[in-house]
C-alpha positions as CSV (number, residue, x, y, z in Angstrom):
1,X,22.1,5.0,2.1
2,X,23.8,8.5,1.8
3,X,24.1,8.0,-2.1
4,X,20.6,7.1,-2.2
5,X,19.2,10.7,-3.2
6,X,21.1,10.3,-6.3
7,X,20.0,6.8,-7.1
8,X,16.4,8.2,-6.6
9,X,16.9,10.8,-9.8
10,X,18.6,7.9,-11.8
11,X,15.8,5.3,-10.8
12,X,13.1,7.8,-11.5
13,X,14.0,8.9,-14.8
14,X,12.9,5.8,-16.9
15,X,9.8,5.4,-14.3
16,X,8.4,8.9,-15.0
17,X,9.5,8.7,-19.2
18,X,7.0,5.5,-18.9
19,X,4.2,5.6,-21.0
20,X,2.0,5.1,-18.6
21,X,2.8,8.8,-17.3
22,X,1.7,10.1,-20.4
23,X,3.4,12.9,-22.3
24,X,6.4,14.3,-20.6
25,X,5.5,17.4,-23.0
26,X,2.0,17.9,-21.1
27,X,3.2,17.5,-17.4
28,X,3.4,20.6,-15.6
29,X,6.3,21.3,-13.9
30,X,6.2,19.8,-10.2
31,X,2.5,18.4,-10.5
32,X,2.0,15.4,-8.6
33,X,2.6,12.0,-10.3
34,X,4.0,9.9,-7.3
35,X,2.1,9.2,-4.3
36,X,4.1,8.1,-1.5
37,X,2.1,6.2,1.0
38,X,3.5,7.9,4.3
39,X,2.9,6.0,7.5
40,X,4.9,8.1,10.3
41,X,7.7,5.0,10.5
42,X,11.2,5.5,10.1
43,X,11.2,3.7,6.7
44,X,8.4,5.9,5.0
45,X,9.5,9.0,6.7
46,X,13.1,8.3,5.1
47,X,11.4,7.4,1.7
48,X,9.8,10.9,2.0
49,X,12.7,12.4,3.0
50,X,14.7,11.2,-0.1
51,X,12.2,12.5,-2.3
52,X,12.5,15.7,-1.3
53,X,16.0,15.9,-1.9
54,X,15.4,14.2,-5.1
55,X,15.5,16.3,-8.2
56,X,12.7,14.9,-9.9
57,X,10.7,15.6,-13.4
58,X,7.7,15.6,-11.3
59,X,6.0,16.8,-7.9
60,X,4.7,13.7,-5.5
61,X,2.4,13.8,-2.6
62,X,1.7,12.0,0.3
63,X,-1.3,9.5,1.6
64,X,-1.4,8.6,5.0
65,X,-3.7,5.9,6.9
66,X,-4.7,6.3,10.0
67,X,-6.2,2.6,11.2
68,X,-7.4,3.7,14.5
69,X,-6.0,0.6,16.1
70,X,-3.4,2.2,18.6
71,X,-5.6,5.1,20.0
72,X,-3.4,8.1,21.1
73,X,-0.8,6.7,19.0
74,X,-2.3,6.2,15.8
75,X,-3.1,10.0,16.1
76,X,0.2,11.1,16.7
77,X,1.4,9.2,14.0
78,X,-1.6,11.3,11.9
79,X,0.2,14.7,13.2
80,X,3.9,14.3,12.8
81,X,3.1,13.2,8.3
82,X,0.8,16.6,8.7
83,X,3.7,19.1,9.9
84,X,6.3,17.3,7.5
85,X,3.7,17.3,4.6
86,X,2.6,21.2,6.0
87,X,6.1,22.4,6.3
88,X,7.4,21.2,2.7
89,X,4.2,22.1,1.1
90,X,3.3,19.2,0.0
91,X,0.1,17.8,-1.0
92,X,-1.4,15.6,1.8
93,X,-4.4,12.9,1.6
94,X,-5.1,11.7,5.3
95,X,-8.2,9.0,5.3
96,X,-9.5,7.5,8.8
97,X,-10.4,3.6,8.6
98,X,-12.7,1.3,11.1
99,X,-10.0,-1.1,10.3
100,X,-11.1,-4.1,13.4
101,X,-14.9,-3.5,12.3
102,X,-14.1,-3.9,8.3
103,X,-11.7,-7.3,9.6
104,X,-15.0,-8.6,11.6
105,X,-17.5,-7.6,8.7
106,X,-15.4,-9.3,6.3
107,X,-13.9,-12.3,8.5
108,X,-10.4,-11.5,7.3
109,X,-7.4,-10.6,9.5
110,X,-6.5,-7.1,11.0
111,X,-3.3,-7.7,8.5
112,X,-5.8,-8.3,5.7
113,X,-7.9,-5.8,6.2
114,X,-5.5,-2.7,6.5
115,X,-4.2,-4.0,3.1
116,X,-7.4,-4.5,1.4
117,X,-8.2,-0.8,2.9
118,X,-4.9,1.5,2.0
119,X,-4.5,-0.1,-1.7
120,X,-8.4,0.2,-2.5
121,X,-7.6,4.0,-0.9
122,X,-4.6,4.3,-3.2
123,X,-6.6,3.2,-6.0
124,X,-9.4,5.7,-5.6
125,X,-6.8,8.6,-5.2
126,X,-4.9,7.7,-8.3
127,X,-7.8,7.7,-10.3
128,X,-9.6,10.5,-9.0
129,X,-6.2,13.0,-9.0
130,X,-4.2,11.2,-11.8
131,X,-1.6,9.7,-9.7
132,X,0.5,7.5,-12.4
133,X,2.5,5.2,-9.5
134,X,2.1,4.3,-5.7
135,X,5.4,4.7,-3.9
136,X,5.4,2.1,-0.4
137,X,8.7,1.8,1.7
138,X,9.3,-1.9,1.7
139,X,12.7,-2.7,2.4
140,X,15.2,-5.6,1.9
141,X,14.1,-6.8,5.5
142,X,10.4,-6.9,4.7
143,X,11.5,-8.5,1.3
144,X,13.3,-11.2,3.4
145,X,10.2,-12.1,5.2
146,X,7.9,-12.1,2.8
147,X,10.0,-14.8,1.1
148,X,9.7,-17.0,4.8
149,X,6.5,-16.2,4.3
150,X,5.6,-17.5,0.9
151,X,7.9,-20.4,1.6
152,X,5.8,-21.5,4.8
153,X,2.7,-20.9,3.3
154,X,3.8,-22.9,0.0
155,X,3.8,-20.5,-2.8
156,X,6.0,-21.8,-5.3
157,X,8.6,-20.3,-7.7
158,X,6.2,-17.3,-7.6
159,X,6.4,-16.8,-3.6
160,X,10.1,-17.2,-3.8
161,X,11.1,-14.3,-6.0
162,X,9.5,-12.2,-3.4
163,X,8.5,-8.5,-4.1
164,X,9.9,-6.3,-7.2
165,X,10.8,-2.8,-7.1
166,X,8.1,-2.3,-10.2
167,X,5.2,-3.8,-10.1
168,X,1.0,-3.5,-10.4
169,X,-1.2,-1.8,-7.4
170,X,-2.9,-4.8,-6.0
171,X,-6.5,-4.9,-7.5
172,X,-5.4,-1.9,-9.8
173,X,-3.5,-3.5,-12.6
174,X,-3.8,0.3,-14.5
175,X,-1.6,2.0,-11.5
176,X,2.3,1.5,-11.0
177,X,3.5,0.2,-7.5
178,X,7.2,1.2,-6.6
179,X,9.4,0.3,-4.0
180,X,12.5,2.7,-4.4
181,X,14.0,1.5,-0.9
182,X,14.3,-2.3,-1.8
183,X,17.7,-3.1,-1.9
184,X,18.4,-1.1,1.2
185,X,18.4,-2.5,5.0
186,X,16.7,-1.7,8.1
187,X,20.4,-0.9,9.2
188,X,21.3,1.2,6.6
189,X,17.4,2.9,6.8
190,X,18.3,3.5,10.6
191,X,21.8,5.0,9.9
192,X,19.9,7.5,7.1
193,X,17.9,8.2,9.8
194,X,20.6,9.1,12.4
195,X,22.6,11.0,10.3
196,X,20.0,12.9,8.9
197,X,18.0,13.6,12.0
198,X,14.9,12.4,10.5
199,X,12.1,12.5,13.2
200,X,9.7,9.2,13.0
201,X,7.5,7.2,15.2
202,X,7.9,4.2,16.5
203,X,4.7,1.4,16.1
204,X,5.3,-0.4,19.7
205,X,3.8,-3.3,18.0
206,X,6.2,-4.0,15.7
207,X,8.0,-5.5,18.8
208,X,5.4,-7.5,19.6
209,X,5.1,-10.9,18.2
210,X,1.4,-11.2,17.6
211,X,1.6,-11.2,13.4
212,X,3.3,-13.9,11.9
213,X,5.8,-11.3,10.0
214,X,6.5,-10.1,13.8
215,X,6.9,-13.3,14.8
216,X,10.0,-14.1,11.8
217,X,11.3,-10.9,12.3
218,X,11.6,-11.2,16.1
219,X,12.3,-14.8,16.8
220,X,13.5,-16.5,13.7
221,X,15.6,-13.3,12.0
222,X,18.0,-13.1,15.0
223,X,18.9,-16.9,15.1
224,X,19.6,-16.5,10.8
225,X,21.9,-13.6,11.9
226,X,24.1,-15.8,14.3
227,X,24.5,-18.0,11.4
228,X,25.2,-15.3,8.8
229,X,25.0,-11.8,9.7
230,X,24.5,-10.6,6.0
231,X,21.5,-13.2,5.5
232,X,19.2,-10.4,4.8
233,X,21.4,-9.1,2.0
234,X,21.9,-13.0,1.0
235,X,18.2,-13.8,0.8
236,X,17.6,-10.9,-1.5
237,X,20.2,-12.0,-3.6
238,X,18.9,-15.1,-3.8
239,X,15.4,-14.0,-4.5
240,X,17.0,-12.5,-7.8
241,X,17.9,-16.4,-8.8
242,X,14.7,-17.6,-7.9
243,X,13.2,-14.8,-10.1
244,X,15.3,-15.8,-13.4
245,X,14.9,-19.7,-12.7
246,X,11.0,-18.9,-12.3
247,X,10.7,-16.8,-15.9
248,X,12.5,-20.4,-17.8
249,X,10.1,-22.6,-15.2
250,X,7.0,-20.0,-16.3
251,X,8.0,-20.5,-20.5
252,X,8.4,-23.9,-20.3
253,X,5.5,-24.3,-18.5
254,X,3.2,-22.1,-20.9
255,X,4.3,-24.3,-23.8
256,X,4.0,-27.4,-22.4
257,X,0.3,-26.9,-21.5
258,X,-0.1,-25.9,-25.1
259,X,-3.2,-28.5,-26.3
260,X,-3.6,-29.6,-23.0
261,X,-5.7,-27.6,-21.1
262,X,-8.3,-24.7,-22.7
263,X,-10.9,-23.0,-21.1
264,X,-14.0,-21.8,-22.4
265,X,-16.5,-18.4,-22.5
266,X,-18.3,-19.7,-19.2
267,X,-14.6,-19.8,-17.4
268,X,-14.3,-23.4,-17.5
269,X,-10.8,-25.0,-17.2
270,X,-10.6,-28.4,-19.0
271,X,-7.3,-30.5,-18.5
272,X,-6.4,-33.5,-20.7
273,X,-5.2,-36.4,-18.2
274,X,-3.2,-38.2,-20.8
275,X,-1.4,-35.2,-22.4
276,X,-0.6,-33.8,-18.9
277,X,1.0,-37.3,-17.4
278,X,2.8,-37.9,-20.3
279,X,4.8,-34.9,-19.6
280,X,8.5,-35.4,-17.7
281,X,7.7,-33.0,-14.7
282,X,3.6,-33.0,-15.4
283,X,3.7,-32.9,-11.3
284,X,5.2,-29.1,-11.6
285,X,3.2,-28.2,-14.8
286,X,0.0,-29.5,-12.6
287,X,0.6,-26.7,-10.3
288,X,1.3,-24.2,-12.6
289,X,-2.1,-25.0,-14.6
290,X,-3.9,-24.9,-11.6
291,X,-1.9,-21.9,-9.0
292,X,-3.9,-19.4,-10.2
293,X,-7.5,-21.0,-9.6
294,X,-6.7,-21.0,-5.7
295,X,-5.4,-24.9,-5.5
296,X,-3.2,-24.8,-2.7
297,X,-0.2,-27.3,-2.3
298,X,-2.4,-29.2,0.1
299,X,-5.5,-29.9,-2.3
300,X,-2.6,-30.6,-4.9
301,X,-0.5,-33.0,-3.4
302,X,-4.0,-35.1,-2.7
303,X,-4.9,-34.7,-6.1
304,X,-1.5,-36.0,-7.6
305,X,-1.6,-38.7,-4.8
306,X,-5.1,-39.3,-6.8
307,X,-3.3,-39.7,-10.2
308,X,-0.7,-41.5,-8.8
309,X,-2.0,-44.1,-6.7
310,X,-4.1,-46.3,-9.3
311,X,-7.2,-46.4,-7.7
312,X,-10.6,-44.9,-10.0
313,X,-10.4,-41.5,-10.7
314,X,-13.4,-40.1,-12.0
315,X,-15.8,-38.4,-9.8
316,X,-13.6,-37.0,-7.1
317,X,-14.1,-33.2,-5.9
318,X,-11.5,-30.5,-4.7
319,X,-12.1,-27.2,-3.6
320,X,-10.6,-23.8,-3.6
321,X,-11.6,-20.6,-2.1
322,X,-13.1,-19.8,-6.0
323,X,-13.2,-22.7,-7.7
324,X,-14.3,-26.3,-7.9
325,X,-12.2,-29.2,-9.8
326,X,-13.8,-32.2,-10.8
327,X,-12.2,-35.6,-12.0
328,X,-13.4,-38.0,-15.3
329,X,-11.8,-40.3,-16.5
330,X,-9.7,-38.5,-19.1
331,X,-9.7,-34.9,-18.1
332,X,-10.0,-32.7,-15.1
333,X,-12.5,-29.9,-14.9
334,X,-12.0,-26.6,-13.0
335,X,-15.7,-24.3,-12.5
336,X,-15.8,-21.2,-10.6
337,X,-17.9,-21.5,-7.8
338,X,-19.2,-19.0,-4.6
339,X,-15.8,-17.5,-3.6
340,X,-17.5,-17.0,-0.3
341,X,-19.4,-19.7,1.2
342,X,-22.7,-18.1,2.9
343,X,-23.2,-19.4,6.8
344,X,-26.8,-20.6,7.8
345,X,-26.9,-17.3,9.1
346,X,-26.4,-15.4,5.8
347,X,-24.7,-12.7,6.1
348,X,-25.6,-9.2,4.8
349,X,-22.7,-8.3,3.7
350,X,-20.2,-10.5,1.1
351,X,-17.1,-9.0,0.1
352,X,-15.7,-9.5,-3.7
353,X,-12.5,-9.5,-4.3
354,X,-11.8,-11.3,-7.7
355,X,-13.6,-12.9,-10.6
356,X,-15.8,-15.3,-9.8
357,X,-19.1,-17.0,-9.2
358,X,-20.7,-16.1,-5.5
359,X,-24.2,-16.8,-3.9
360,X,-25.6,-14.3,-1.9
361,X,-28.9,-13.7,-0.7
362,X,-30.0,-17.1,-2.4
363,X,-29.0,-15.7,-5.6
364,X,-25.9,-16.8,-7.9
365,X,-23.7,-14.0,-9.1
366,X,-21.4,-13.9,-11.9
367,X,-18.4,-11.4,-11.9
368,X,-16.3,-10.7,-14.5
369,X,-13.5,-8.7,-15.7
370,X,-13.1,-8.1,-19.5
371,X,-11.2,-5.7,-21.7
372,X,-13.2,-3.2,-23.2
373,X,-13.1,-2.7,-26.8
374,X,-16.1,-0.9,-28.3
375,X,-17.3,-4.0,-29.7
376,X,-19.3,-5.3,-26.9
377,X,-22.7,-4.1,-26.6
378,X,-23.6,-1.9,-23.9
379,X,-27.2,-3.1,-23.8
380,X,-26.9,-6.7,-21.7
381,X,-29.6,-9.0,-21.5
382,X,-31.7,-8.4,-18.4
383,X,-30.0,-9.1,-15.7
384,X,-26.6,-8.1,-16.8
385,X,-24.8,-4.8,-16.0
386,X,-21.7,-3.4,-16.9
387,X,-19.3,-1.3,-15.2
388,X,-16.3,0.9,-15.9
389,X,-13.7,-0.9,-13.9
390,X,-11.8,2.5,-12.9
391,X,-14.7,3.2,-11.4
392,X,-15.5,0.0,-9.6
393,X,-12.7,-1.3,-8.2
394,X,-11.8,-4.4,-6.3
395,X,-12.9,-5.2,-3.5
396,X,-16.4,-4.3,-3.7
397,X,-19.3,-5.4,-1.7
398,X,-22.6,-7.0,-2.5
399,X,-25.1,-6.1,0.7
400,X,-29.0,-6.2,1.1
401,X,-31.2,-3.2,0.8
402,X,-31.0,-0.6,3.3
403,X,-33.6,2.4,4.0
404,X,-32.0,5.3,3.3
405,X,-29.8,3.8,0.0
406,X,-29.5,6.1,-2.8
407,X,-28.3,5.8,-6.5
408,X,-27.9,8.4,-9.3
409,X,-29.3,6.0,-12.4
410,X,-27.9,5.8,-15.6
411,X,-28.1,9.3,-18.0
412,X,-29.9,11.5,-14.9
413,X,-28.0,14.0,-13.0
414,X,-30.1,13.7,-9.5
415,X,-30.1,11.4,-6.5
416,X,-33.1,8.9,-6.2
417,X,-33.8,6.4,-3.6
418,X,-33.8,2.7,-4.1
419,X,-37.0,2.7,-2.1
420,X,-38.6,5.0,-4.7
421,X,-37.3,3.0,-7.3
422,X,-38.5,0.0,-5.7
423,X,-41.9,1.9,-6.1
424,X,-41.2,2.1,-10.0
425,X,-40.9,-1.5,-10.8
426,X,-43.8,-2.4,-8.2
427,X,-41.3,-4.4,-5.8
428,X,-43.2,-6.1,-3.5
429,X,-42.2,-6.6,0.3
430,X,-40.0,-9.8,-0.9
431,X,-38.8,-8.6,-3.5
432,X,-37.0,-5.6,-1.5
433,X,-35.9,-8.0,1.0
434,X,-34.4,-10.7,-2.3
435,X,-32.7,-7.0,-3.6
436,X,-28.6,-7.3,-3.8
437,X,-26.7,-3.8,-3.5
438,X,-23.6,-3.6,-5.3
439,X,-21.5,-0.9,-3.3
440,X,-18.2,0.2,-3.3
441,X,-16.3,0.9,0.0
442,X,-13.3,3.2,-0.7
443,X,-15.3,6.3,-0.2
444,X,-17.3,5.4,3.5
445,X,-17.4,2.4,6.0
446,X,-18.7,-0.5,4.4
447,X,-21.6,0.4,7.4
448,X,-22.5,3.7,6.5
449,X,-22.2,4.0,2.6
450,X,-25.8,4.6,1.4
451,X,-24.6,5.9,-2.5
452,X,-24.7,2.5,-3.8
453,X,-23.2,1.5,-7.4
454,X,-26.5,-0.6,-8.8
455,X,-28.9,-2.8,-7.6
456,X,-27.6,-5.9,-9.5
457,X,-29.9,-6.8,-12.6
458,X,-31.9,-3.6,-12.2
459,X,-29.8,-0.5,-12.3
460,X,-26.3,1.0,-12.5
461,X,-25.5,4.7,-11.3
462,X,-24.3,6.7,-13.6
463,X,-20.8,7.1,-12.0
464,X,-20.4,4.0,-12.9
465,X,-21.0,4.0,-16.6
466,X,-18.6,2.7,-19.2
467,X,-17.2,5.7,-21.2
468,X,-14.8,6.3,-24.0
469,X,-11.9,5.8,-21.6
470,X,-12.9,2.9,-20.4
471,X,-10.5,0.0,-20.9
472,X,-11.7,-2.6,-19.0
473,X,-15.0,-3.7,-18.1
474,X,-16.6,-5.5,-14.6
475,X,-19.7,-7.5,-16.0
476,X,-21.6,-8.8,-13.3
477,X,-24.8,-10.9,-13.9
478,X,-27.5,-13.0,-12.5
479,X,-27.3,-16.6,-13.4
């Protein structure tokens, strides 16, 4: 990995000359473009390490999470970015998550949550300090078992390319994600390390096998290494493959489903039966119509049993996590539906993470996400709001009222409570209670945030706002 500082400069060059780091002309010299997301492991702390031997165009800084779930550790992890950030003067962003509380509130995984909590992070700094890229220290190891991953999960073509070294900030298509150290090994990252004296922490978990990535790279990775000790450096290879022979699946997919399925203003997907079984691999092009409406290779394989078997297909239901498919006789139907099912108890708190339809507090809610072009009016018909994006990002929440929630409406420069605007529109006691809070969580606990966004239908605050850089739009309505 010696070589590697060089390769950085190379690697970087076309990176920052991309237009999406503006004008070369109007950087200053050293300002921070890159932020590296800095975790105290030996792969990050080499990734930083490499940059700041690297002769770059531009400065970088450094984000670092502390999750709170390894107590005395987690801290220590905290202190050792701080002196390396402090003693290279370099910009530092440290944020402290209730990661195990956000996992509960939002019945996801501790996994989950730390991702859903570091990239809606990243977002927020990139926006607020004009960071143009993300940098994260996944490595050909980590690239391996994501593809096992993918591959046991049933992701297709997709899952099998595995991760690029350029690619989009989850939930933030407008911010560059990098990976500089993914064609390198843990081995090689370990003998950096070792030459180099690089000081690092050690997560004790990450010999635990309580994760299912822990679990391949603990168990299953040392059996694939008594086979072939280069398998990492194989599988990454391979990944490449699987990446062209996806992008000639992916066009001949696109124009085969030309004419045979359209969707329409309201987001519904229609399918033409005929058209799509008279296709040679219409089992394939059924899954790639359908992938990215959450159909799983489970619902799909008992929907093609459907088609296949003879028996009467109209009026047959499948379900994804978003959407809802529906058979006639001739075509099949796809309409978004709650992305999160409510419980009996209903919750007060529903997380949105895409576009979608979702019920909450016994009202339907339509999200959307639509490029903004000047043409659309900003005036909506009641019950409508639109937000900048930027400044809305996903995952946001949708909670109930709480005392003490505050909003800065739309054109006024001061704080006012939702109670007193309650007041205002003459809300009566249940129709506070009926009230949906649209909040976004990168700023505070999802528990504690009281500067709410809007109160859907009613209001938007005016941080919110679309502006003349504004260039795409979340629309969110009552139905």
């Amino acid at each position: 990995m010696e070589e590697l500082r060089g390769l950085i400069n190379i690697w970087s060059a076309p990176l920052c000359n991309h237009e999406s780091f503006g004008s070369r002309a109007g950087q200053e010299a050293g300002k921070p473009v890159i932020l590296l997301a800095v975790s105290g492991g030996i792969d990050s702390m080499c990734m930083a390490d490499l940059f700041a031997g690297a002769q770059l165009p531009v400065g970088f800084a450094v984000a670092h999470c502390n999750f709170r779930l390894r107590g005395e550790e987690s801290d220590a992890d905290e202190d050792l970015v701080r002196s390396w950030a402090y003693a290279r003067g370099v910009e530092l962003h440290v944020r402290h998550f209730e990661t195990e509380e956000y996992a509960r509130e939002n019945g996801i995984s501790i996994e989950m949550a730390a991702r859903d909590l570091r990239y809606g992070w990243f977002a927020g700094l990139c926006h607020e300090h004009g960071y143009k890229a993300v940098a994260v220290a996944h490595n050909a190891n980590d690239n391996a078992e994501t593809l096992m991953l993918n591959m046991l999960r049933g992701s297709g073509l997709r899952g099998l390319s595995g991760m690029s070294v350029v690619s989009q900030l989850p939930l933030s298509p407008d911010i560059t994600l990098i990976r500089p150290l993914l064609d390198c090994t843990r081995k090689q990252i370990e003998g950096y390390a070792f030459v180099h004296k690089i000081e690092y922490r050690e997560d004790r978990t990450n010999a635990m096998s309580d994760y299912k990535r822990n679990r391949i790279r603990n168990e299953a990775f040392p059996i694939f290494s008594t086979v072939n000790p280069s398998f990492v450096r194989t599988l990454n290879r391979e990944m490449g493959y699987f990446t062209e022979a996806g992008e000639i699946v992916e066009d001949w997919c696109r124009n085969a489903a030309l004419g045979l399925a359209a969707v329409s203003e309201d987001g519904t997907l229609r399918v033409d039966l005929p058209s799509l079984m008279g296709k040679k691999h219409w089992k394939y092009l059924l899954y790639h119509i359908l992938e990215p409406y959450g159909f799983n290779s489970s619902s799909l394989a008992s929907l093609e049993d459907l088609l296949t078997s003879g028996r009467t297909v109209s009026g047959k239901r499948f379900d994804s996590a978003t959407h809802r498919l529906l058979t006639a006789q001739d075509s099949l139907v796809v309409v978004p539906v709650t992305s999160v099912e409510e419980t009996p108890a209903d919750p007060a708190v529903m997380p949105v993470r895409c576009a979608g339809t979702y019920r909450f507090n016994g009202k339907d809610i339509r999200v959307e996400i639509l490029p903004w072009t000047g043409e659309m009016p900003l005036k909506q018909p009641d019950g409508t709001l639109l937000f900048d994006a930027a400044a809305l990002p996903m995952p946001f929440v949708l909670r109930r009222w709480r005392s003490g929630d505050w909003l800065i409406p739309l054109g006024m420069k001061g704080k006012k409570k939702v109670s007193d605007l309650f007041a205002d529109l003459k809300y009566d006691s249940l129709q506070k209670e009926a009230a949906i809070m649209i909040v976004d969580v990168r700023t505070e606990s999802m528990a504690a945030q009281q500067h709410v966004c809007a109160v859907a239908g009613v209001r938007i605050d005016d941080r919110c706002k679309v502006t003349s850089a504004t260039s795409q739009v979340v629309r969110i309505s009552f139905i």
